[in-house]
C-alpha positions as CSV (number, residue, x, y, z in Angstrom):
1,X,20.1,6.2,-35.9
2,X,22.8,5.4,-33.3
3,X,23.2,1.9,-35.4
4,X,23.9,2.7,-38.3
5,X,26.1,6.1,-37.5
6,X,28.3,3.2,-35.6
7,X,28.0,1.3,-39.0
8,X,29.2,4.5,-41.0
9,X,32.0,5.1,-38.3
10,X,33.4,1.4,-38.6
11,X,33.3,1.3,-42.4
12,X,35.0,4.6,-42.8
13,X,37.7,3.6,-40.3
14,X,38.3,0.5,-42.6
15,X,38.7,2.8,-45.8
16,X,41.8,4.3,-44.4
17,X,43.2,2.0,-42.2
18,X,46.2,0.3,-44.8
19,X,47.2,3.7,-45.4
20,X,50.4,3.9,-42.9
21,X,51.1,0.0,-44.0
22,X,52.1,0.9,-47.4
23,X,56.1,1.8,-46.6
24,X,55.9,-2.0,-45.2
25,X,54.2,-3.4,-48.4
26,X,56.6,-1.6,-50.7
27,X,59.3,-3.0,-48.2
28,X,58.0,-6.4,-48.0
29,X,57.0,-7.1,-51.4
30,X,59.7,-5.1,-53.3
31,X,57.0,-2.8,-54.7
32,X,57.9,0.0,-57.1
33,X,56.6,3.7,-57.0
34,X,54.0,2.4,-60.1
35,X,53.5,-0.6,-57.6
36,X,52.1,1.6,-54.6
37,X,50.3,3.7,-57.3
38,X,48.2,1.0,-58.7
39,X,47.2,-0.2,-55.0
40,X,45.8,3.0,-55.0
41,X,43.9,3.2,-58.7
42,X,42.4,-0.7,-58.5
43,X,40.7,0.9,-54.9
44,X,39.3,3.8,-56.7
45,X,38.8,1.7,-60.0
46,X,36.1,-0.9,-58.2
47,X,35.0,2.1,-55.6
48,X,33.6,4.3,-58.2
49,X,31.2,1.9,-59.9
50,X,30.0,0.3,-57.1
51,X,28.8,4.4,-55.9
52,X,27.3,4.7,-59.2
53,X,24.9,1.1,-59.2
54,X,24.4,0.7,-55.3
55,X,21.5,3.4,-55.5
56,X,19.9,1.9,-58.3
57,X,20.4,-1.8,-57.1
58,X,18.8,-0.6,-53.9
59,X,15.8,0.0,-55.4
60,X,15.2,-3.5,-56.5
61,X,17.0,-5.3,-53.6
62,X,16.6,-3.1,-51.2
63,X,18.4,-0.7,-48.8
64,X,19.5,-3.5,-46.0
65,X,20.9,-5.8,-48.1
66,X,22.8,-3.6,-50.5
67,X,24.4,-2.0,-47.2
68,X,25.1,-5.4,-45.8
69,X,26.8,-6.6,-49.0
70,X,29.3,-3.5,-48.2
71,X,30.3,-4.4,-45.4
72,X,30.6,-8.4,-45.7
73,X,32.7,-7.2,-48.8
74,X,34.9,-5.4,-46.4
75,X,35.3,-8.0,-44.2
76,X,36.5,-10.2,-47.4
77,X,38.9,-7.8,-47.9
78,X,40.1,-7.6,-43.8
79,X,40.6,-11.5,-44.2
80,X,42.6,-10.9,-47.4
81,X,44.7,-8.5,-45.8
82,X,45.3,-10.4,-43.2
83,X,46.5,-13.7,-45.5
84,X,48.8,-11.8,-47.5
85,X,51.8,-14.1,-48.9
86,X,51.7,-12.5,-52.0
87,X,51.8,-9.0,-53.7
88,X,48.4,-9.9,-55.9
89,X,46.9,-10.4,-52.6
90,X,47.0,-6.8,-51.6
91,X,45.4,-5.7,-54.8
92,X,42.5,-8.1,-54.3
93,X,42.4,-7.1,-51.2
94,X,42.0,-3.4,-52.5
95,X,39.6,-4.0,-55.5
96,X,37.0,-5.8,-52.7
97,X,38.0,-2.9,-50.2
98,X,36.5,-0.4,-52.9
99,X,33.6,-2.6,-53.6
100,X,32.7,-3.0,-50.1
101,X,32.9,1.0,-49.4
102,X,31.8,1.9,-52.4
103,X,28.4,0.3,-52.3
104,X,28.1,1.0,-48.7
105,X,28.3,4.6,-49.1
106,X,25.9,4.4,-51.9
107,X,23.5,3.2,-49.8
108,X,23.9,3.8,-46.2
109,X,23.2,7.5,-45.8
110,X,19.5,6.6,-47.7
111,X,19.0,4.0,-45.3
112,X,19.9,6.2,-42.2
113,X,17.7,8.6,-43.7
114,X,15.1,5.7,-43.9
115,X,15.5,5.0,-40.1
116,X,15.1,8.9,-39.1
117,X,12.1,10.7,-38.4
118,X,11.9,13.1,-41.5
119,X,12.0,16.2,-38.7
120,X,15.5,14.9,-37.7
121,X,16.8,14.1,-41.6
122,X,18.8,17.3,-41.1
123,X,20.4,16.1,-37.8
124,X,20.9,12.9,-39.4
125,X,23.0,14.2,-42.6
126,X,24.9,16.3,-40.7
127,X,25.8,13.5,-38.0
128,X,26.4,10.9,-41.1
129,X,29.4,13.4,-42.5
130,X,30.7,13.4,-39.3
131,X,30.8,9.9,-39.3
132,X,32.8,9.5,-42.3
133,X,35.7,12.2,-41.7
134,X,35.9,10.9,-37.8
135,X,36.5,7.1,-39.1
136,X,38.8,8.4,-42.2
137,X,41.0,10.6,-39.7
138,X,40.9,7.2,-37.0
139,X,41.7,4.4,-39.9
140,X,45.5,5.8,-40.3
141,X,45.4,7.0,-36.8
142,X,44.9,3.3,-35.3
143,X,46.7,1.1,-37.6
144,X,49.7,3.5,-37.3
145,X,49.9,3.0,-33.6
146,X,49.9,-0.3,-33.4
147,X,52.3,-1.1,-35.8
148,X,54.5,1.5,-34.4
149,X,54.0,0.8,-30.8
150,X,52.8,-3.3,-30.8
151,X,55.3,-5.1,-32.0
152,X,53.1,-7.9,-32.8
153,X,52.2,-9.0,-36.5
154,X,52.1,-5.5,-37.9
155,X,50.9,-6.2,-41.1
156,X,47.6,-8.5,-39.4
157,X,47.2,-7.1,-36.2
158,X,45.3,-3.8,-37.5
159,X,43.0,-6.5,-39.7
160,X,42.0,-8.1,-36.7
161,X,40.9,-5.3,-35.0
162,X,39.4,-4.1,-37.8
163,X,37.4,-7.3,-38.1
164,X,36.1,-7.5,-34.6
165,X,34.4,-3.8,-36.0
166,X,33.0,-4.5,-38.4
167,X,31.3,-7.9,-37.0
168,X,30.1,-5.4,-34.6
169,X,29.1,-2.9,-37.9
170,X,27.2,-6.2,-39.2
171,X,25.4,-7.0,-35.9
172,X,24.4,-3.6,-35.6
173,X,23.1,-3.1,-39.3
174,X,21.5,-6.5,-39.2
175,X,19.1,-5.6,-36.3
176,X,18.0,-2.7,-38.5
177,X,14.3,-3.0,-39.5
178,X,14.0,-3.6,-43.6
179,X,11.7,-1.1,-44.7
180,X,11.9,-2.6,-48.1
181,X,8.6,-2.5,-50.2
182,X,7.7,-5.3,-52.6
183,X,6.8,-2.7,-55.1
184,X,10.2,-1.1,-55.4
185,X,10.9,-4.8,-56.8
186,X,10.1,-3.6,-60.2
187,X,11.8,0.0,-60.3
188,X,14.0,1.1,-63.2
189,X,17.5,0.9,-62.2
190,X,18.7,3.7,-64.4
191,X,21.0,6.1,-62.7
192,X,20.4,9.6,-63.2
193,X,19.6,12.7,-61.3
194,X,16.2,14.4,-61.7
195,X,16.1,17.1,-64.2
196,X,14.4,19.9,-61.9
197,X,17.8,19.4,-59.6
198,X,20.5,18.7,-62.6
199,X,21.7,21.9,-63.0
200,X,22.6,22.6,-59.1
201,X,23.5,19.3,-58.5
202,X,26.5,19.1,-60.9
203,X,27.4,22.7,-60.6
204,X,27.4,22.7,-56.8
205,X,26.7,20.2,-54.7
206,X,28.5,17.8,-56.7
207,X,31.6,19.9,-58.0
208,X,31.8,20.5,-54.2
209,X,32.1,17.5,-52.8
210,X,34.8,16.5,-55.8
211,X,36.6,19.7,-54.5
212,X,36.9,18.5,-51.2
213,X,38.2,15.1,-51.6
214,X,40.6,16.8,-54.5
215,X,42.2,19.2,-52.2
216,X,42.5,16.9,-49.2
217,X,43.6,13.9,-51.5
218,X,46.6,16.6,-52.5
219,X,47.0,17.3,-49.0
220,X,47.2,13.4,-48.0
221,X,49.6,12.8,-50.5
222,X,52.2,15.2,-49.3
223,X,51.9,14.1,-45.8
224,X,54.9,11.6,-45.5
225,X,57.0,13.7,-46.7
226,X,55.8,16.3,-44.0
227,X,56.8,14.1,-41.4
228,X,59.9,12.9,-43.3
229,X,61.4,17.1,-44.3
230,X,59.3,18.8,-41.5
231,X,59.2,16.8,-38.6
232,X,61.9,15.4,-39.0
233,X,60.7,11.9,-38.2
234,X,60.6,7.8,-39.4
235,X,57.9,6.8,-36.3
236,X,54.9,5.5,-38.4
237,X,52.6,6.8,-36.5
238,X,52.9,10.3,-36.9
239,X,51.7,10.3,-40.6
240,X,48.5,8.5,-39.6
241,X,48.0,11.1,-36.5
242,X,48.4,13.9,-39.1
243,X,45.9,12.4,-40.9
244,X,43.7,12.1,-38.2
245,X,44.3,16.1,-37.3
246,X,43.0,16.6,-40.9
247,X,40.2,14.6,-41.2
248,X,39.2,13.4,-37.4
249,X,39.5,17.5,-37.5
250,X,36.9,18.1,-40.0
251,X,34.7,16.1,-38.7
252,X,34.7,17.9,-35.3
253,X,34.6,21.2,-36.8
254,X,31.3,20.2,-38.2
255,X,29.9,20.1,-34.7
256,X,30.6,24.2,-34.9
257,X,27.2,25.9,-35.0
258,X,28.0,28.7,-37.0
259,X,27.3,29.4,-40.2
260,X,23.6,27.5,-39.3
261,X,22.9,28.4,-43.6
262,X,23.9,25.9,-45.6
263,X,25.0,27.9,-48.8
264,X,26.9,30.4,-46.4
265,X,28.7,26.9,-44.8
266,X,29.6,25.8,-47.9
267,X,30.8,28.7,-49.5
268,X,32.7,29.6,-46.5
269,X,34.4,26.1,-45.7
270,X,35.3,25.7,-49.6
271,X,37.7,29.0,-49.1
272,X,39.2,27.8,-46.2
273,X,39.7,24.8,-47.7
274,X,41.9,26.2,-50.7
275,X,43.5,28.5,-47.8
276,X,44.6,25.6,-45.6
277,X,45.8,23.7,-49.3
278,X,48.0,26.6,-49.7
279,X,49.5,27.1,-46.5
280,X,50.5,23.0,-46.2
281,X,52.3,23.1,-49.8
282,X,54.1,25.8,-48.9
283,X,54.7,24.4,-45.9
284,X,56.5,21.2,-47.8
285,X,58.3,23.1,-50.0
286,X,60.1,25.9,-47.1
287,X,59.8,23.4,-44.1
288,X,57.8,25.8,-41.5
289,X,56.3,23.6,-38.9
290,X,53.9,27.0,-38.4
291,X,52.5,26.6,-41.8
292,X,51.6,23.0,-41.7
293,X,49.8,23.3,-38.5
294,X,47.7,26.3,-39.9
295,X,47.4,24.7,-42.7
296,X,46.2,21.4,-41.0
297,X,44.0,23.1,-38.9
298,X,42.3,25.5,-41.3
299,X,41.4,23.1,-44.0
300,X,40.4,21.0,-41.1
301,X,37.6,23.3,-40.8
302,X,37.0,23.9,-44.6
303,X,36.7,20.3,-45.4
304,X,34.5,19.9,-42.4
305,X,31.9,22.2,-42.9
306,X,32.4,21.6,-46.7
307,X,31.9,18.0,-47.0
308,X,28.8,18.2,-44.4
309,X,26.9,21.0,-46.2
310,X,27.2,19.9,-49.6
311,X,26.1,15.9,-48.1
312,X,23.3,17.5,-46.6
313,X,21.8,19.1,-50.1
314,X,22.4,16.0,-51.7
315,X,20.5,14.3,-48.9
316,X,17.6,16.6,-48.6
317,X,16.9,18.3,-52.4
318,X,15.7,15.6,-54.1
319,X,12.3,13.9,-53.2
320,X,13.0,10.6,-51.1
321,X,12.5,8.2,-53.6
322,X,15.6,9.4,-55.8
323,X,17.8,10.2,-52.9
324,X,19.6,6.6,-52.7
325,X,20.4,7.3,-56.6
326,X,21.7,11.1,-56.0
327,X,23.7,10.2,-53.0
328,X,25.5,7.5,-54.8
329,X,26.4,9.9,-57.6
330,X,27.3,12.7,-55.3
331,X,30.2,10.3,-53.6
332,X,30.6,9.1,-57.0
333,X,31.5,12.5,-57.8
334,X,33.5,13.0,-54.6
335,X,35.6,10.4,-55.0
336,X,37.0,10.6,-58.2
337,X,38.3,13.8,-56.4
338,X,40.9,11.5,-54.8
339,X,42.3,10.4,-58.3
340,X,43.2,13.8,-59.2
341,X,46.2,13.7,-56.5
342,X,47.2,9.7,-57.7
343,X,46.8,10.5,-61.4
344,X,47.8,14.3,-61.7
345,X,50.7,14.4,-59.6
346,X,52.3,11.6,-60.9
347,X,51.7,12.5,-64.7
348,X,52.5,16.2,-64.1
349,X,55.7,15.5,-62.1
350,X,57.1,13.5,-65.3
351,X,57.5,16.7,-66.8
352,X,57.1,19.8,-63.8
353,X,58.9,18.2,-60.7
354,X,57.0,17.4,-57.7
355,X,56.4,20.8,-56.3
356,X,55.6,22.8,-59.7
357,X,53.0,19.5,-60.2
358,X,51.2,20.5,-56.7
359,X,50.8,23.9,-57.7
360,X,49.0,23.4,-61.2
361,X,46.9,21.3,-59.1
362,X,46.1,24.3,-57.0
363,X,45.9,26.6,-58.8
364,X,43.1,24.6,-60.9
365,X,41.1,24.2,-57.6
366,X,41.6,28.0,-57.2
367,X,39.6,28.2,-60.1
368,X,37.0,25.6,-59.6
369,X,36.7,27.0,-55.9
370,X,36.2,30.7,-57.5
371,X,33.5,29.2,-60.0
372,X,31.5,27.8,-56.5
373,X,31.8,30.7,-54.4
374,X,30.2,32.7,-57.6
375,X,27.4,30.2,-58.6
376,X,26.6,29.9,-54.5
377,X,24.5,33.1,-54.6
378,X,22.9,32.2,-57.9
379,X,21.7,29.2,-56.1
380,X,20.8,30.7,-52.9
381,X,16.9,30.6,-53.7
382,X,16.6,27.1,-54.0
383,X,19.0,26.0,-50.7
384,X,19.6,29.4,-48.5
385,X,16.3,28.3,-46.6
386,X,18.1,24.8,-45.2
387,X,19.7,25.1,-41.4
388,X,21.8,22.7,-39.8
């Protein structure tokens, strides 16, 4: 288990990582706002079908070397980063970046599930969330640092770190017995959820993990100019250490006990999610430095508890031979949460203005987030019974 959760950790880190070095690519390669935009959409672009046919692929080639392929892909991508001369470097760079993560994740939480006694699948879930949001938080943490405070190749040096991880990711994932039957050569590669499941899957645990990465994707996008109107600062590192409050901070809250009942978690870290939203627009828009810490720090928590719970039902409903094809659709369905921020902001902003653009946004999730809390106790008999 230890293996692969160091596996998960590394390949999360690398999701996040370029995020402070985009001020310097803009800089460098005389991007435009549109430029930085589409760095972002050719991630998500290649990330979200990779989610959708790693689960399926699995099947046929297996767990290991599906996983594997993630990571060398992100390794491709480290070495592209590193060689940059060119702008259509970085968006190569990006589109094997969101290959590599995308059919990681589609993957690896069925093979650490694979590797886990079935009494400990809970424990395993719950440790594999934490995972992600720890190496999301410590991606824009690290490479903001070091570019900020080693003043050495700041647009490499965060690469070669990252590539002395993941070799470490791939030696650790390699020495990771293949379970792999033969007979799974011949399985049907069709994605789909099973119908006895359908109907809470897409109205709850999915819908919740694409509320999660919504609201924190809106939260992420505001944060430079937090540090720029609130803080009052230019250091590079601060944006990647509020980042790391945010998300490093979700994944710690999930080590909080209470609510053990997974439907009470959910329903519970969805509300202070929206709550935490809230309080960090408002934040941006009257300059409090009060409200963007509460903010930070309650939809820390939300997130947290959110993102674990709802990873944990998608992990432990369905019967073990579709949860590699589930999982990839749930973070399929999570992360087209993060387009919502790229996409609606931008478009809405055209004719609303920044902070009216935020709000819609909001006030949409308000709605979405009312629509969970309501359908939580219609699902309660099928998922109140699981404990963390």
């Amino acid at each position: 288990m230890k293996r692969m959760l160091w596996t998960i950790l590394i390949m999360a880190i690398g999701a996040t990582l370029s995020s402070p070095l985009y001020p310097l690519y803009q800089e460098r390669f005389h991007l435009s706002s549109l430029g930085i935009t589409l760095l972002f959409a050719v991630y998500a672009a290649f990330l979200l079908p990779a989610l959708l046919i790693a689960g399926p692929i699995a099947n046929v080639w297996g767990l290991k070397k599906v996983t594997m392929t993630g990571v060398v892909a992100s390794m491709v991508s480290a070495f592209l980063f590193m060689a940059n001369n060119q702008a259509w470097t970085l968006y190569l760079a990006r589109i094997c970046e969101g290959v590599g993560f995308g059919t990681f994740m589609g993957t690896a939480t069925t093979l650490l599930l694979q590797q886990t006694p079935q009494a400990k699948a809970v424990k395993a879930l719950s440790l594999s969330s934490m995972a992600v949001m720890l190496g999301f938080g410590l991606g824009p943490a690290i490479s903001g640092l070091l570019i900020q405070y080693v003043h050495f190749q700041p647009l490499r040096l965060p690469y070669m770190l990252l590539l002395v991880l993941l070799i470490s990711a791939a030696v650790a994932l390699w020495s990771i017995p293949d379970n792999h039957s033969k007979k799974n050569k011949t399985s049907s590669m069709k994605i789909s959820i099973p119908k006895s499941i359908r109907p809470v899957f897409w109205s709850f645990i999915a819908l919740s993990g694409f509320i999660v990465f919504s609201l924190n994707g809106i939260v992420l996008s505001l944060i430079p100019s937090f540090a720029k109107n609130i803080i009052h600062t230019s250091n590079l590192s601060v944006s990647g250490l509020l980042i790391l409050l945010l998300l490093g901070g979700g994944g710690l809250a999930q080590r909080i006990s209470w609510p053990g009942e997974l439907v009470t978690r959910l329903r519970l870290g969805i509300l202070f999610l929206l709550m935490g939203a809230w309080l960090m627009i408002i934040s941006g828009e009257t300059a409090n430095l009060g409200f963007l810490w509460t903010g930070i720090f309650i939809q820390a928590i939300g997130g947290g508890w959110a993102f674990q719970a709802s990873l944990q039902m998608a992990g432990t409903v369905p019967k073990p031979e579709d949860r590699a094809g589930v999982i990839s659709t749930y973070y399929s369905a999570s992360y087209s949460g993060f387009i919502i921020p790229i996409v609606g902001v931008g478009s809405l902003s055209l004719s609303f203005g920044l902070f009216h653009s935020l709000i819609i946004l909001n006030v949409i999730a308000t709605i979405i987030v009312i629509f969970l809390v309501g359908y939580s106790f219609k699902c309660r008999g099928l998922l109140g019974e699981a404990e963390l």
